[in-house]
C-alpha positions in Angstrom: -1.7 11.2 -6.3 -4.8 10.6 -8.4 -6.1 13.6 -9.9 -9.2 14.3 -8.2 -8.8 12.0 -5.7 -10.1 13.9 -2.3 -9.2 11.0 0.2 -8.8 11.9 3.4 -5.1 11.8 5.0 -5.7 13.1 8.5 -4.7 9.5 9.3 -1.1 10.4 8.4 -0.1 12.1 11.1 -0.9 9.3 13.5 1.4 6.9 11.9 4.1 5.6 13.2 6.9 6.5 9.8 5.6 10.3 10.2 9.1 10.8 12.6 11.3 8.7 10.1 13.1 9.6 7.5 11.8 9.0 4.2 14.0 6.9 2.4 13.5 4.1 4.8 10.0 3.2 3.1 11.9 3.8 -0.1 14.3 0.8 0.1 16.8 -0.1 -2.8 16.9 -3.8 -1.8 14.9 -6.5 0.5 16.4 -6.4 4.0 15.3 -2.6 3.7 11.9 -3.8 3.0 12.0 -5.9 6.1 13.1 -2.7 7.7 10.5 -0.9 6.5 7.9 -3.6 7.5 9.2 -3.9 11.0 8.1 -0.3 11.3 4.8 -0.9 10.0 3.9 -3.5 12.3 2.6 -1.9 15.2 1.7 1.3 13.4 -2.0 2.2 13.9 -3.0 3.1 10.5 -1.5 0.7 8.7 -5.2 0.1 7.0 -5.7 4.0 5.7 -2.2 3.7 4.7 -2.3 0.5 2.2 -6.1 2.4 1.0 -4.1 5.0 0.3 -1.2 3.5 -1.9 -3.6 1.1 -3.6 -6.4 3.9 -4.7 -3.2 6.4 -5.5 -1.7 3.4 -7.5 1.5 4.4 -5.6 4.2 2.2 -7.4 7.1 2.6 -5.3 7.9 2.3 -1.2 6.2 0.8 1.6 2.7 1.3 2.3 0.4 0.3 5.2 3.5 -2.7 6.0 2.9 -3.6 2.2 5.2 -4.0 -0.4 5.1 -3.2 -4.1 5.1 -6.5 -5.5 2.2 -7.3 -2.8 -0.1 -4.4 -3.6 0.6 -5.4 -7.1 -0.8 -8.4 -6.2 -4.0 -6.8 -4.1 -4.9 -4.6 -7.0 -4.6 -8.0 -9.2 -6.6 -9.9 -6.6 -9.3 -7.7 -6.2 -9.7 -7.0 -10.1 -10.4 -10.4 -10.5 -13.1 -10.6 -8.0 -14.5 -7.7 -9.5 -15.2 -9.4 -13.0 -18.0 -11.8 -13.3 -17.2 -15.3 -14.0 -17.2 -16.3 -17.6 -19.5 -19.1 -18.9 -17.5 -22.1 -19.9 -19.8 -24.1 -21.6 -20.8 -22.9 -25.0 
């Protein structure tokens, strides 16, 4: 967890992975991912969830139906809208 980092995780207990077992949303290969996922899908806090591994830059797992290479590429995503555009023309 980010040090610091007060976010709320009442929403936890509402989700649908809180009677699994762990290691599911830990998967060593794809089709575990796509395990994982199909859990996620109807979950109700899938939202809070993927807030909370993308804030926590939680590297590993599945997270709000989200994978590690796509939060990888959320983070990326929303870096880039973050930074102004840079003037082309000199």
């Amino acid at each position: 967890m980010n040090g610091g980092n007060n976010m709320d995780t009442t929403w936890m207990k509402q989700s649908t992975c809180a009677n699994s077992p762990a290691d599911v949303f830990f998967p060593s290969d794809g089709m575990g991912v796509i395990v994982a996922k199909a859990i996620c899908t109807n979950c109700p806090v899938t939202e809070p969830c993927l807030e909370y591994a993308l804030q926590n830059r939680v590297e590993h797992g599945v997270w709000g139906g989200c994978s590690e290479r796509q939060r990888r590429r959320i983070l990326k995503e929303r870096r880039q809208a973050r930074q102004p555009l840079s003037a082309t023309a000199a």
